[in-house]
C-alpha positions as CSV (number, residue, x, y, z in Angstrom):
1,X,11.6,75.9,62.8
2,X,9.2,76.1,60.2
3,X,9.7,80.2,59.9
4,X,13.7,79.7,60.0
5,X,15.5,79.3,56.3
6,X,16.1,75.7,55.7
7,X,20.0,74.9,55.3
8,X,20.8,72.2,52.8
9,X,21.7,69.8,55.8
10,X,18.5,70.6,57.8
11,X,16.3,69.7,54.2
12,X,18.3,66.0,53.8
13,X,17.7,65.4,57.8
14,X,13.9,65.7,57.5
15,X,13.7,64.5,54.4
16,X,15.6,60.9,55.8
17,X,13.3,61.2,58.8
18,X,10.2,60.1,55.8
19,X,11.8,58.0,54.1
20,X,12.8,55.9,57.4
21,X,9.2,56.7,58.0
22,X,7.7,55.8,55.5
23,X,9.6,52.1,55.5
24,X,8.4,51.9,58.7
25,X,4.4,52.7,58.2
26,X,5.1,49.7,54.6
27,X,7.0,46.9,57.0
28,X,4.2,47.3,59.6
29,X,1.2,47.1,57.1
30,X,2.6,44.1,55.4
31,X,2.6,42.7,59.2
32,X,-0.8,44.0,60.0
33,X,-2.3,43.3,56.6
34,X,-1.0,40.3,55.6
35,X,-2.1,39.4,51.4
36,X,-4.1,42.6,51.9
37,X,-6.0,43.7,48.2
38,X,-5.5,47.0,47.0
39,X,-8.7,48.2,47.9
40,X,-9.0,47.2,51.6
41,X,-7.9,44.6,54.8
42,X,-8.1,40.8,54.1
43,X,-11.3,38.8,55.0
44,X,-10.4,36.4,57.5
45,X,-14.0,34.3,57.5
46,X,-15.6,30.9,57.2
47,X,-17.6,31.4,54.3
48,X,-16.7,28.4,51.8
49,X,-14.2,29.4,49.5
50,X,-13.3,27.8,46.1
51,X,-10.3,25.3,45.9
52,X,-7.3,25.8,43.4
53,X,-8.9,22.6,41.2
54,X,-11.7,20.5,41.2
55,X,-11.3,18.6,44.5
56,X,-12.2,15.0,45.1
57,X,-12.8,15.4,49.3
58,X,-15.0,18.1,50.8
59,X,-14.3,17.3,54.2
60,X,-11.6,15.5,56.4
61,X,-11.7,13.0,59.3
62,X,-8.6,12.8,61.0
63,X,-7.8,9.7,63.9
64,X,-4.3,10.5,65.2
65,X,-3.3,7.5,67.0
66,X,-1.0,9.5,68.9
67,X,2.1,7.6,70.4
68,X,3.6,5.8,67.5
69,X,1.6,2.4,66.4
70,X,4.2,-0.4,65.9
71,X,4.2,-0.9,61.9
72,X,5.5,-4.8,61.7
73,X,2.7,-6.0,64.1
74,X,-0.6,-4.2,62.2
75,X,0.1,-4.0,58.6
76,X,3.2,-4.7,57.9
77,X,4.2,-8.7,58.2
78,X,7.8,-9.5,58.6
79,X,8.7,-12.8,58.0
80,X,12.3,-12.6,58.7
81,X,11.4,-11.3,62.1
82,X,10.4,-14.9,63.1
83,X,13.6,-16.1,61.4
84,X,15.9,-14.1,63.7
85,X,14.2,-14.0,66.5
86,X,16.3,-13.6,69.4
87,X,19.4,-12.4,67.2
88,X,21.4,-9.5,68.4
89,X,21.4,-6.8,65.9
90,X,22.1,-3.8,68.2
91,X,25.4,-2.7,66.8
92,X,23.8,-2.6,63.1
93,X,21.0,0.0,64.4
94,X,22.7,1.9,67.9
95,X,22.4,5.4,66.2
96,X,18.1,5.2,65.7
97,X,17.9,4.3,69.3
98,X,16.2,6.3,72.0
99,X,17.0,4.1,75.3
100,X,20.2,2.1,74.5
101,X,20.4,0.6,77.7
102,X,17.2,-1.3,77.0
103,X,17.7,-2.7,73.7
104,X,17.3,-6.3,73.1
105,X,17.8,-8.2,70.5
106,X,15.2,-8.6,67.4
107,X,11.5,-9.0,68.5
108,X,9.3,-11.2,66.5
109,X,5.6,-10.3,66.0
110,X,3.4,-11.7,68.8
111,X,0.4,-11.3,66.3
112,X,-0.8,-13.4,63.4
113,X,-1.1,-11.6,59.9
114,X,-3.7,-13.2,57.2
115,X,-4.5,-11.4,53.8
116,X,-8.1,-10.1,53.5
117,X,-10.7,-8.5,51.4
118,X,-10.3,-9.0,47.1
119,X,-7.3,-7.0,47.4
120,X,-5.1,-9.7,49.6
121,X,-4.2,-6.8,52.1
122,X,-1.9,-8.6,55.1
123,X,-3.6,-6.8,58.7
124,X,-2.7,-8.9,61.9
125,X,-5.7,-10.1,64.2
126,X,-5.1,-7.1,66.2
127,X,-7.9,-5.5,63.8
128,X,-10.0,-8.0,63.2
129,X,-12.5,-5.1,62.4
130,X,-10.9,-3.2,60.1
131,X,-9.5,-6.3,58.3
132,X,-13.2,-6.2,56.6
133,X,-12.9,-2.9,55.6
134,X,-9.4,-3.1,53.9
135,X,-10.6,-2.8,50.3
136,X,-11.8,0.8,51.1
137,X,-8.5,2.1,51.8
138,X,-5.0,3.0,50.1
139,X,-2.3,1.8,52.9
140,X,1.4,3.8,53.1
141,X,4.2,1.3,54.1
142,X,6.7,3.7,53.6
143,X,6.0,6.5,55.5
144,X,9.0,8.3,57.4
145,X,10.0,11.4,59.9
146,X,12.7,13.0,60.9
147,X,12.7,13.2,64.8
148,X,12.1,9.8,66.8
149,X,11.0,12.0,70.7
150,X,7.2,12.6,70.4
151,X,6.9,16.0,71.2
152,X,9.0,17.4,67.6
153,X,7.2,14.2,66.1
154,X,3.7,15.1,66.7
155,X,4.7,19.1,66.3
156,X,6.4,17.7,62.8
157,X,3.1,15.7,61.3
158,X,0.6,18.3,63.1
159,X,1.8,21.4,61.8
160,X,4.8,20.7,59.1
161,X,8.0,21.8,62.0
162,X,9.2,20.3,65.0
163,X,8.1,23.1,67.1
164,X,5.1,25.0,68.4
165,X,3.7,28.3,67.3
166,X,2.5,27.1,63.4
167,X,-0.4,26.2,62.0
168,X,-2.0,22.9,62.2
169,X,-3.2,20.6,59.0
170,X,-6.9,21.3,60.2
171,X,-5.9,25.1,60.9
172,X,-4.6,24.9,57.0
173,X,-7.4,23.2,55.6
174,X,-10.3,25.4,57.0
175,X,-8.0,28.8,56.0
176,X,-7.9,27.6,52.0
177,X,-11.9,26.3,52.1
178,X,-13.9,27.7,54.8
179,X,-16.8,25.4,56.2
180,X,-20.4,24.6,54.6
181,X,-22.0,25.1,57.8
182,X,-21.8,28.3,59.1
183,X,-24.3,27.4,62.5
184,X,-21.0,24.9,63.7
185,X,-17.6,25.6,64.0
186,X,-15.4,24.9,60.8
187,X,-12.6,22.5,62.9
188,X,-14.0,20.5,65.7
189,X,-11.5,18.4,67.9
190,X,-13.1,15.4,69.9
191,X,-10.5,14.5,72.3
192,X,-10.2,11.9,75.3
193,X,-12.3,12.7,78.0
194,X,-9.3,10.7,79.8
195,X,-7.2,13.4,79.0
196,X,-5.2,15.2,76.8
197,X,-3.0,14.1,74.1
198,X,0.8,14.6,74.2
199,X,1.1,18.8,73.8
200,X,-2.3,19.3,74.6
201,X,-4.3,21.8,73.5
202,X,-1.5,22.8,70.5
203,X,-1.9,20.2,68.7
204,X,-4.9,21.9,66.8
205,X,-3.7,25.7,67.3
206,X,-3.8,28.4,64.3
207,X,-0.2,29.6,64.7
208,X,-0.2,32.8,62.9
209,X,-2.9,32.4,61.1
210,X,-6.0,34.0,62.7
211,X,-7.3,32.4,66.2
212,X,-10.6,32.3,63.8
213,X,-9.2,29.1,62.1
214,X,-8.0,27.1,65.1
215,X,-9.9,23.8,66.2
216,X,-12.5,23.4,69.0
217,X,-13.0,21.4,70.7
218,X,-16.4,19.2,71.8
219,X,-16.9,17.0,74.6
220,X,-18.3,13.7,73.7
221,X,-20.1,13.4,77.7
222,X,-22.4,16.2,78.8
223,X,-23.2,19.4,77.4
224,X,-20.8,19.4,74.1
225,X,-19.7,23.0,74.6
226,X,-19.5,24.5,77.8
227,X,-22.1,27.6,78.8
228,X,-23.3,27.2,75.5
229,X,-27.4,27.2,76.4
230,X,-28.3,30.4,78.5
231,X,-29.6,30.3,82.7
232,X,-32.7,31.7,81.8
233,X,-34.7,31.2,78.5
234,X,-36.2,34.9,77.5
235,X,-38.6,35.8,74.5
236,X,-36.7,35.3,71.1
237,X,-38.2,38.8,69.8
238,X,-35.9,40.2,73.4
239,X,-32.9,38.0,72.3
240,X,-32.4,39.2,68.6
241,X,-32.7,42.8,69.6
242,X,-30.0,41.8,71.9
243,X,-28.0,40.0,69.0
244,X,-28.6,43.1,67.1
245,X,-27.5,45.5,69.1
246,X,-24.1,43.6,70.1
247,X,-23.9,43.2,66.4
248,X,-23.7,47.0,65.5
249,X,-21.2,47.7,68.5
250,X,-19.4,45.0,67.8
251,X,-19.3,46.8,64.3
252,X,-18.1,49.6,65.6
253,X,-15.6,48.5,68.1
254,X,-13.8,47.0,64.9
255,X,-13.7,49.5,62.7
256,X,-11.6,51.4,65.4
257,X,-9.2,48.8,65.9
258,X,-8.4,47.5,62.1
259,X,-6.2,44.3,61.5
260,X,-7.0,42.5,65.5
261,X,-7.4,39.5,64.7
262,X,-7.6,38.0,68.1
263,X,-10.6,40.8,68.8
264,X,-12.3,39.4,65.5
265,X,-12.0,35.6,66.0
266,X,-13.1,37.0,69.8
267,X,-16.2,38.4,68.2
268,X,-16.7,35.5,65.7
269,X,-16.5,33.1,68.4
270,X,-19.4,35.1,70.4
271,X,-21.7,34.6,67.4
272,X,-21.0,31.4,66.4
273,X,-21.9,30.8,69.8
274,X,-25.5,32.3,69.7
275,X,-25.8,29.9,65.7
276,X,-24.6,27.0,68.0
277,X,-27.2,26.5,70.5
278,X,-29.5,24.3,68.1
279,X,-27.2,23.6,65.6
280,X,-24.4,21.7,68.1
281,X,-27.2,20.3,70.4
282,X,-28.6,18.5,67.0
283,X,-25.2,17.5,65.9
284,X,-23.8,15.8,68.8
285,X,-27.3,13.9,69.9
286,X,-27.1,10.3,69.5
287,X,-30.3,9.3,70.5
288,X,-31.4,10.2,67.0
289,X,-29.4,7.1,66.0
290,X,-30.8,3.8,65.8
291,X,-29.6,1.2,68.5
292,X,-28.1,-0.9,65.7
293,X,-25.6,2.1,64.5
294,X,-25.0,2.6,68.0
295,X,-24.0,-1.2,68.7
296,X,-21.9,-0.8,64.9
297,X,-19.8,1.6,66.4
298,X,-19.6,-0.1,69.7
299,X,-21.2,2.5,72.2
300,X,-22.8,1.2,75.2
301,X,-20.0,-1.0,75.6
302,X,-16.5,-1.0,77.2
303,X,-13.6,-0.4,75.9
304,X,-15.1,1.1,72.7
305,X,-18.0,3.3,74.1
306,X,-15.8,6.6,74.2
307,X,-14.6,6.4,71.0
308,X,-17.2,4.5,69.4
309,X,-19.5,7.9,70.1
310,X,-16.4,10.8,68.7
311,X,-16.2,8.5,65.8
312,X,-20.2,8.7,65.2
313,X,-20.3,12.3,65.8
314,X,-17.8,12.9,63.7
315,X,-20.3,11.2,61.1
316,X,-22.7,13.6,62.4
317,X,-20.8,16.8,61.3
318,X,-19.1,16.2,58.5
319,X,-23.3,14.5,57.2
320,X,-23.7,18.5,58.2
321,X,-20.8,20.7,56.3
322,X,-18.0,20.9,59.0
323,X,-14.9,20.6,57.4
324,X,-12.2,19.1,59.5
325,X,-12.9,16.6,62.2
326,X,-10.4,15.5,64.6
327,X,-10.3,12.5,67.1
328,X,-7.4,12.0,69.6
329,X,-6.9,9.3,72.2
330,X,-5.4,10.2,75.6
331,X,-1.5,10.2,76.5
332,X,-0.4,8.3,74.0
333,X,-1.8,4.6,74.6
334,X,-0.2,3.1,71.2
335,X,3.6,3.9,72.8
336,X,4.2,0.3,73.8
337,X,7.7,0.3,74.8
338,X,6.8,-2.7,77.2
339,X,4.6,-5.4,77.2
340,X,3.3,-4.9,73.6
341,X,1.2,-8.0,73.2
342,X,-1.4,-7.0,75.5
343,X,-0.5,-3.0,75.9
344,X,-0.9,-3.1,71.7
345,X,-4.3,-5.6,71.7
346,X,-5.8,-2.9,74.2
347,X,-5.1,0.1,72.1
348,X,-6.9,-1.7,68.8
349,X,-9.7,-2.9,71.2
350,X,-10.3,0.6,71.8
351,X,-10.3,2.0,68.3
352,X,-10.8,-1.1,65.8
353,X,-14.3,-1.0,66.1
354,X,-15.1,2.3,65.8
355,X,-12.8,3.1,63.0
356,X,-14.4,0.1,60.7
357,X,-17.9,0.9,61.7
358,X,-17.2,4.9,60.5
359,X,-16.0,3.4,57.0
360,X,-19.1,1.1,56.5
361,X,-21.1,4.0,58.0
362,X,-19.8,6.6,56.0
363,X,-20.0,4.2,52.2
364,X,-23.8,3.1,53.4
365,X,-24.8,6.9,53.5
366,X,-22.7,8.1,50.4
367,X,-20.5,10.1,52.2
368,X,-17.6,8.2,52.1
369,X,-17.1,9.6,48.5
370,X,-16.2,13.2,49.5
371,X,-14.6,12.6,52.9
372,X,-11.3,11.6,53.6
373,X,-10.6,9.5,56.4
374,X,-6.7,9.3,57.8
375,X,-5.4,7.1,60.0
376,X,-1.8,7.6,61.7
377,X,0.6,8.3,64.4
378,X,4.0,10.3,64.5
379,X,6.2,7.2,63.9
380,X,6.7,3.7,64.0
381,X,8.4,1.2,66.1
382,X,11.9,-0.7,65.7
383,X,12.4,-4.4,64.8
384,X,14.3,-5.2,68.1
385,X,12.7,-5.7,71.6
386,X,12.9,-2.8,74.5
387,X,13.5,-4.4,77.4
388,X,12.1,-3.7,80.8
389,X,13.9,-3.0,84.2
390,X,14.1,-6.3,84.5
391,X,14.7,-7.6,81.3
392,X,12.1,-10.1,81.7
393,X,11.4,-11.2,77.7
394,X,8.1,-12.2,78.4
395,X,7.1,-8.3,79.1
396,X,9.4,-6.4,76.2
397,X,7.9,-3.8,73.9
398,X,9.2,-1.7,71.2
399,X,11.0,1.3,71.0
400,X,10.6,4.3,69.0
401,X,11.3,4.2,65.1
402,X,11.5,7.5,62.6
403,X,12.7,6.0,59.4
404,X,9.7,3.6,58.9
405,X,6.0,3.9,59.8
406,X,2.4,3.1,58.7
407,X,-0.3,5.0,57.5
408,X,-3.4,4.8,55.5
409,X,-6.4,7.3,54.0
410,X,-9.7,6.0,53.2
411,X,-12.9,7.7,50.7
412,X,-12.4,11.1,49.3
413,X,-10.4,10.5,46.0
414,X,-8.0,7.6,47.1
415,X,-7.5,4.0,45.9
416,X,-9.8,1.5,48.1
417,X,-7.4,-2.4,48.9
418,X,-4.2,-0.6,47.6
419,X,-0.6,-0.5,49.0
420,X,2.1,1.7,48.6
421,X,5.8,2.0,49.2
422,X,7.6,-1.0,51.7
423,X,10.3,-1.3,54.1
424,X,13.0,-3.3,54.3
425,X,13.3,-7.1,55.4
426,X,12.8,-6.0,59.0
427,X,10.8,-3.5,58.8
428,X,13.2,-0.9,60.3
429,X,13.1,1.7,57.2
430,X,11.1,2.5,54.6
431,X,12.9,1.4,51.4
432,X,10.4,1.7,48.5
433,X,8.4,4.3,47.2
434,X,9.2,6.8,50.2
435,X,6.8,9.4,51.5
436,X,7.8,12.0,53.9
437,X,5.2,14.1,55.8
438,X,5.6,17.2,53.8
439,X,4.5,14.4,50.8
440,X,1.7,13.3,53.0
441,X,0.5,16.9,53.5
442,X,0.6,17.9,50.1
443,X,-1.3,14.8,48.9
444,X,-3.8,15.7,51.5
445,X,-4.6,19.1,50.4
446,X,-4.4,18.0,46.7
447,X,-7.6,15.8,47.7
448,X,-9.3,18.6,49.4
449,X,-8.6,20.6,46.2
450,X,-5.9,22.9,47.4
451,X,-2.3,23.4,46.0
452,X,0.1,23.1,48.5
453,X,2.6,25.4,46.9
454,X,0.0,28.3,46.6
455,X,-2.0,27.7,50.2
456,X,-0.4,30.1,52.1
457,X,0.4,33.5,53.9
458,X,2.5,36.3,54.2
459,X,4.5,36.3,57.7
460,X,7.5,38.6,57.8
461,X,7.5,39.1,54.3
462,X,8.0,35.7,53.6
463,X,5.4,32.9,52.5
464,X,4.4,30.5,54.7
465,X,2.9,27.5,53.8
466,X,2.2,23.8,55.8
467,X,5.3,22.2,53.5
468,X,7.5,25.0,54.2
469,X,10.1,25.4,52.5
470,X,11.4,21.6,52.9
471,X,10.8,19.4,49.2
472,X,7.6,17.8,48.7
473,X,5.5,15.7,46.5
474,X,2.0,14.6,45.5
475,X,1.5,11.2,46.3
476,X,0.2,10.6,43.1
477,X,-0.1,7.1,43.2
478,X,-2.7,6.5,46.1
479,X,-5.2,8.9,44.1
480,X,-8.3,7.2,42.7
């Protein structure tokens, strides 16, 4: 072929063959080297980066009450629930409910509200604890969703779409800022050593982003990451020629296979390992504590012990540069679709302790300042009772509720005893002052320092970001 004359066809026939080429060899590099400079492959580490603006958080403490905490029996008082009590008022709302055949009629409050604290903040004697912490944080009335089933509900506030496979807010947060501490992992998820929250382990995935940026997680009994201290303790002058050694093949193994990011989280994981074996030892040691912290938060004693300790070692890392902290509880314990007097008392006796004793803990020290506590679920409840099977009054609960929820975010940058948006005169949707969850995301990256319009990465040629493409908002009025 290449000593035959080339006819005009056979020229425009190769010549196609490059250019089809060619778009190839650009569509895959985009793919592989996603917001690539000019002169090389994208760094895809945990060394601190600079936010877009001066930021008034530095690190985040997330406590997803996972399961939907009813609204209208914690912060939100309803007088006209009492009023009505007992009134039908299924035909008004059939279309926001899950389990039809169970609906009652309209469910007053078995909790007493009372305002507290120099800003008058109404919080039911279900949190007695966190009733003496209420000037500290900026309470959202008016938050609301789109899907009232938890799975797309938790996918929704997690990770910004009602499905799997994205990013999660923690995942987001460490990709824009990196971590202070290099020696601990930049995300750490303390879950329930009773189990898992609803989707497991994808609530604090990376999605596309690199695996480096997804959470992991530390167990709050026992050795806090597994295999992490080796069988048999050899010289350190042996060890770091080890460490050195895997270092430069690890090196080279990399260079030969450009743009893996599963093999370089792989890799970053091994040595962050190796960093770890002080560092998390240190962090997650509570008998550094002095027994009156440890009686503040409630550990030594049931039911608060379990998450009395994640909420102090959550203290613990942030006091040492990790960025994002996560607690969960297992199942979903604040779902209380029956019995909610006592099913709802039991899921604050849990948490209200340990919650108010991080807020104090956190303002005693000065760290409150530059960390941003949130508090939330995926939704709310409804005004109107869920019956059980059978329809005994004495035992109804609440169903699930997407146009009306609480929330509230404490420290880094936000208004302490303040109170935004409300519902309406039931309780059943948000009315004033709405936020959305692509609001509440933005407003928590605009804390953290980060634009939510410019955090974000090329995927397909398109740019992704944790508001996608829907409308959102800086809650500007809960900022300090």
């Amino acid at each position: 072929m290449a000593d035959s004359p080339s006819s005009r066809r056979s020229f425009f026939h190769r010549v196609a063959g490059g250019i089809y080429g060619t778009a190839l060899a650009s569509l895959l590099s985009r793919d592989l080297f996603a917001d690539e400079p000019a002169h090389g492959r994208p760094t895809f580490d945990l060394a601190p980066r600079r936010p877009h603006f001066s930021a008034r958080a530095k690190a985040v403490i997330h406590l997803f009450m996972n399961g939907g905490p009813s609204q209208m029996d914690l912060f939100d008082p309803k007088p006209m629930l009492d009023k009505l009590h007992g009134t039908q008022h299924f035909e008004k709302i059939a279309g926001e409910i899950e389990n039809v055949k169970d609906a009652g009629a309209i469910l007053r409050s078995p909790f007493k509200f009372a305002q507290h604290g120099q800003s008058g903040m109404w919080v039911s004697d279900a949190l007695p604890c966190l009733a003496r912490q209420v000037d500290r944080i900026s309470l959202i009335r008016s938050m609301h969703t789109t899907n009232l089933t938890h799975e797309p509900a938790i996918y929704l506030i997690q990770s910004g779409k009602m499905g799997p496979g994205r990013p999660t807010l923690g995942s987001w947060v460490v990709y824009g800022l990196g971590s202070e501490n290099q020696n601990l992992p930049a995300y750490v998820v303390l879950d329930d050593p009773l189990g898992l929250p609803i989707n497991g382990v994808e609530n604090w995935q990376s999605g596309f982003l690199p695996p480096l940026y997804q959470g992991t997680r530390f167990r709050s009994t026992g050795s806090p990451v597994l295999n992490l201290r080796p069988d048999v303790e050899r010289p350190e002058a042996v060890v770091q020629m080890e460490r050195d050694l895997l270092s430069r093949l690890d090196a080279i193994h990399k260079r030969r296979r450009p743009a893996q990011h599963d093999l370089d989280a792989r890799i970053a994981a091994y040595e962050l390992a190796a960093r770890m074996q002080l560092a998390a030892t240190d962090a997650l040691d509570l008998s550094q504590e002095t027994q009156s912290t440890l009686e503040m938060y409630g550990v030594g004693k049931q039911p608060t012990d379990s998450y009395g300790k994640r909420c102090l070692i959550a203290r613990r890392l942030v006091e040492r540069g990790v960025r994002f902290v996560q607690l969960y509880i297992n199942g979903q314990i604040w779902d209380n679709h029956t019995a909610l007097a006592g099913e709802l008392r039991s899921a604050c006796q849990r948490t209200d302790q340990p919650v108010a004793a991080l807020l104090a803990d956190l303002a005693q020290r000065g760290l409150l300042e530059e960390t941003l506590v949130i508090w939330g679920g995926e939704f709310g409840r409804l005004p109107i009772a869920q019956l059980p099977a059978d329809k005994n009054e004495s035992r109804a609960g609440r169903d699930h509720n997407k146009n009306a929820f609480c929330s509230w975010l404490a420290g880094g940058g936000v208004k302490g005893g303040y109170v935004h948006g409300a519902t309406d005169e039931l309780g059943m949707a948000a009315a004033e002052n709405k936020v959305s969850v692509p609001d509440w995301h933005a407003t928590i990256l605009h804390l953290l320092g980060l634009d939510f319009e410019e955090l974000a990465i090329e995927q397909h040629g398109l740019k992704e970001r944790l508001t996608g493409v829907n409308p959102a908002r800086v809650v500007r009025e809960v900022l300090a």
